[in-house]
Each structure stands twice: as structure tokens, then as C-alpha cells.
Residue, then its C-alpha position, 0 to 999 in steps of 0.5 A: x795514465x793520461x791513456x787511461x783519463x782520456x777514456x774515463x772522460x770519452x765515457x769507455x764503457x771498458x775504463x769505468x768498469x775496470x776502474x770500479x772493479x779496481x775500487x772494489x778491490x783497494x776498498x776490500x784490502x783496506x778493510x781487510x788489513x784495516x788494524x794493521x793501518x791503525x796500528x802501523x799510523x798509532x805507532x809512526x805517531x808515538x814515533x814522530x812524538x818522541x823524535x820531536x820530544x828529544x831530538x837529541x837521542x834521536x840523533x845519536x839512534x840515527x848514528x848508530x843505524x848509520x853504520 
């Protein structure tokens, strides 16, 4: 990693263009699998909803999975 910062801040022509293309990549599979990242953060929310709103039911489903 530090490899890679020294480069980026000696101006390496080579480490920009590798990380641009790597951004065009991640930006590229965000927007592809965008509604699985919405509907994946909806769900952990309704989640972390219903474990603060009974903390009790959710200790008896973690010692049910714990077994």
C-alpha cells in the first residue's frame, strides 16, 4: 500500500492510470449491482430496527442459532 502512495504522489504516470482504471471498474459494479445494495442496506435496517425494538426475541434467535 505505501508502494502504491509513494507512486501515486511521485506523479507515475503507470499508478494513476492503473488506479483510474480500477475507479472505472468499482464505479461500474456499483451501478450494476446498485438495487442489491439498496435492497440489502433496506433490509440490515428493518434488521437493526426490530433487534432495538425487542432486544428480548433477539436473544433468544441468537441462542437458537448458537447451537
Amino acid at each position: 500500500m505505501d508502494v502504491l502512495i509513494e507512486s501515486l504522489r511521485s506523479g507515475s504516470i503507470v499508478a494513476w492510470v492503473g488506479l483510474l482504471i480500477i475507479a472505472v471498474i468499482v464505479i461500474k459494479l456499483l451501478f450494476k449491482f446498485s438495487k442489491a445494495l439498496l435492497l440489502l442496506g433496506i433490509l440490515i435496517v428493518i434488521v437493526y430496527g426490530l433487534v432495538a425494538l425487542f432486544p428480548e426475541c433477539a436473544e433468544f434467535i441468537m441462542n437458537l442459532l448458537s447451537i
